[in-house]
N, C-alpha and C positions, 0 to 999 in steps of 0.2 A: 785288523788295523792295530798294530801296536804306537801306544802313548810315546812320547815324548815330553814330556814340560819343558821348554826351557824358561823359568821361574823362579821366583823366589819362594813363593803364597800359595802353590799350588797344595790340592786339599792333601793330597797325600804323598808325593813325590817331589816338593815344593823344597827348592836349591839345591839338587842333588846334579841337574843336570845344565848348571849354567856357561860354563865355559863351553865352547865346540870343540874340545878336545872328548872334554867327558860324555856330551851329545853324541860325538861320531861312534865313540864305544859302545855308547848305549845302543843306538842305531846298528851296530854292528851284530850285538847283542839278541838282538829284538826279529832284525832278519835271521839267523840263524838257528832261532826257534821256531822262524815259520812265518812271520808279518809279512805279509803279501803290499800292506801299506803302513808308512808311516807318517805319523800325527803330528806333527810338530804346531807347537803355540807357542806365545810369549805371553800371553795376557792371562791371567787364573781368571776363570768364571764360576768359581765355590762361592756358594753364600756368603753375601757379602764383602767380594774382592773389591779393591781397589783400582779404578780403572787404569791404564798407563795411558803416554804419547804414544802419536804415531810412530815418531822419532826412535822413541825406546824401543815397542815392538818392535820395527822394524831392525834396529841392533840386535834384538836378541835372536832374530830366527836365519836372516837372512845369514850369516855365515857359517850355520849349520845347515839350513838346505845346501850352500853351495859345494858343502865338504860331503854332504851324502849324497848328490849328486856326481861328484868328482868318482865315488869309488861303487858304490853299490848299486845292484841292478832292481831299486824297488820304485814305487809308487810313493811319491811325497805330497803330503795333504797338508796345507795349509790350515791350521786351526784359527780362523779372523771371522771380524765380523766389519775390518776398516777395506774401503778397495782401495787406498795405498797400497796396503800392505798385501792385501789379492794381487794386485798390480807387477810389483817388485818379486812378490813370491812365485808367481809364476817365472816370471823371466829368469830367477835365478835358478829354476828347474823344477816346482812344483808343479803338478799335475792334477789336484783334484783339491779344492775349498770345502771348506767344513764350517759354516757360520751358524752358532747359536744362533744368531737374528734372523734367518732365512730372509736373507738382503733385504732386510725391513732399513740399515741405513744409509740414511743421503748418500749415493753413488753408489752404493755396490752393486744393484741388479743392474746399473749400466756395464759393469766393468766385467760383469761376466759376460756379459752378451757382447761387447768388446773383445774379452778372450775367447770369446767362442766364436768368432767369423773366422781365424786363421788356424786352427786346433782345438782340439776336443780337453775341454776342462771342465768335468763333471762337477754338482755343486752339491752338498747336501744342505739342506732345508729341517732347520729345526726346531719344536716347537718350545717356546718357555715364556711362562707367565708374568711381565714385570722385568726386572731388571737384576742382574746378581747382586748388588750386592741390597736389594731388599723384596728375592721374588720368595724367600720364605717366612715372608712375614705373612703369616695368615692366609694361604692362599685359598679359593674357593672353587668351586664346580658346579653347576647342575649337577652335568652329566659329564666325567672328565674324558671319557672315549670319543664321545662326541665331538667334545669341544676343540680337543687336537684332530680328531678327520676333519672338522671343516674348515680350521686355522689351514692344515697343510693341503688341503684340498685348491684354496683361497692361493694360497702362496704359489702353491704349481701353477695355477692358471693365468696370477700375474707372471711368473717367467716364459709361459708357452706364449703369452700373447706379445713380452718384448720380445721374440724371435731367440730364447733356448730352445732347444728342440729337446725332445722328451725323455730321448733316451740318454740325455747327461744330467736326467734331476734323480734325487738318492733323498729319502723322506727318514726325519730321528724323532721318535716319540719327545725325546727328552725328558728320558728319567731325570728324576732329582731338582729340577728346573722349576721352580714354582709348584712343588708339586709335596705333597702329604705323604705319611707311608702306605694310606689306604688309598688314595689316587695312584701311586707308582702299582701295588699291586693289581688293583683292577683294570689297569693299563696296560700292565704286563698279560692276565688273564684275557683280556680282552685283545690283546694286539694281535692277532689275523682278520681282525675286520680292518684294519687298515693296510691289508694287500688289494681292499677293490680300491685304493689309489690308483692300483698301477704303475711303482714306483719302488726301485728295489729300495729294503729297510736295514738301515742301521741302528743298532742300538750299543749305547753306553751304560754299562751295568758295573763295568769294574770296581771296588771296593767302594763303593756307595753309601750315603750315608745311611738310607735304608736297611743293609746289608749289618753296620753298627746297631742299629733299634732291631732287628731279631736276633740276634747272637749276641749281642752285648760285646762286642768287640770295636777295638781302634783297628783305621786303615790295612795295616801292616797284617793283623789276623783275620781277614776278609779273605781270603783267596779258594776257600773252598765254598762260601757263601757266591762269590762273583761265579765260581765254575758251575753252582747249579741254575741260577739266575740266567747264564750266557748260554747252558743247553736247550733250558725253557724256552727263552725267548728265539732259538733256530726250531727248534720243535713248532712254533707259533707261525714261524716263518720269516725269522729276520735273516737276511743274506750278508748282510758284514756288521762283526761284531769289533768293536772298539775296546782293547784292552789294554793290563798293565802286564801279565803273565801271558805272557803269548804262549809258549811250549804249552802250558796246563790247561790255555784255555783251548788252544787249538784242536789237544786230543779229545776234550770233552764235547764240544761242538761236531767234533769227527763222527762222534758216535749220535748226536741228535741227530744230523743229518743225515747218517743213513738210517734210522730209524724213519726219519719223515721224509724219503725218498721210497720207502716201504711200503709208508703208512699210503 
């Protein structure tokens, strides 16, 4: 799954791709390294972003789905957490929602199960503590493995019982999301117990801020930190991995995979 921002404030890629001229490149870009999907958002969810309107989001993705729609034969995911904006995105040609909130708001698990009586728009469900722009203030755990299996456990069972059927829910740890560098790693260690979901897993590792506190590095010198992070966690058992270097990461995952196709 290769990123897209269309943003200002994004944590690392933030204005570089606002116009849909420069989105379609990028999109271009990004398939021909290998993104089977692309991620398109308007809103940043980094630490303490700034919320937008609906109105805005909706300006900002909507004419770059339509233009990657028009030309390229890939998978476009809606990065929202608004079912406006689910809504609009799908009809302009997206096919699979990506909501930090796992339709925790007001109308979104209606609007899937809305888009999902006439076509299949898979949804990923994902977990984060509090809200961006204050879930790392101090966040806390018991048990943080725990506490995401039965957040996402909780979340499947509300969408199975409004009539999603199973095999279009996609379960994200949510790295980074409310979460410590000792939470993300024992998360990361621990993530194959969150395949008794039953639930293919996505994860978001790409240049993380995690990634900065062990290498001591900004965004930009993360990509070999993100590649062993994004091997790990297919090693572990995540099935689509969300990134910024699609080419780098793709071959690196190539080779977890067949390792844990082995194993």
């Amino acid at each position: 799954m290769g990123i897209l921002n269309v943003t200002p404030d994004s944590f690392s890629d933030g204005g570089h791709f606002l116009s849909a001229t420069a989105a379609l490149q990028h999109a271009r870009t990004l398939v021909a390294e290998g993104a089977a999907i692309i991620d398109v958002g308007g809103e940043s969810t980094r630490p303490g972003a700034t919320p937008v309107t609906t109105q805005e989001e909706l300006d900002r993705v909507l004419p770059v789905i339509e233009a990657i729609r028009a030309e390229l034969p890939v998978i476009i995911s809606i990065d929202t957490s608004k079912p406006e904006v689910m809504r609009a995105a799908v009809q302009a040609g997206a096919g699979f929602i990506n909501d930090v909130r796992a339709l925790r708001a007001e109308g979104a698990l209606q609007a899937v199960v809305d888009l999902n009586r006439d076509q299949s728009v898979p949804v990923c469900l994902m977990h984060m503590q509090g809200e961006p722009h204050t879930m790392q203030q101090s966040p806390h755990y018991d048990d943080v493995t725990q506490h995401v299996s039965s957040f996402l456990a909780q979340r499947i069972q509300h969408c199975l019982a409004a009539g999603i059927p199973r095999d279009r829910l996609v379960i994200d740890p949510g790295f980074g999301f409310g979460k410590t560098l000792t939470h993300n790693l024992t998360l990361l260690a621990q993530l194959n117990t969150l395949l008794s979901l039953q639930a293919p897993l996505l994860v978001g590792l790409s240049r993380k801020s995690m990634i900065g506190a062990l290498l001591d590095a900004q965004p930009a010198a993360r990509l070999h930190g993100s590649l062993a992070l994004a091997a790990l966690a297919v090693l572990k058992g995540a099935l689509i991995v969300r990134a910024h270097d699609v080419q780098a990461t793709r071959d690196a995952v190539k080779i977890a995979a067949a390792v844990r196709q082995a194993e």
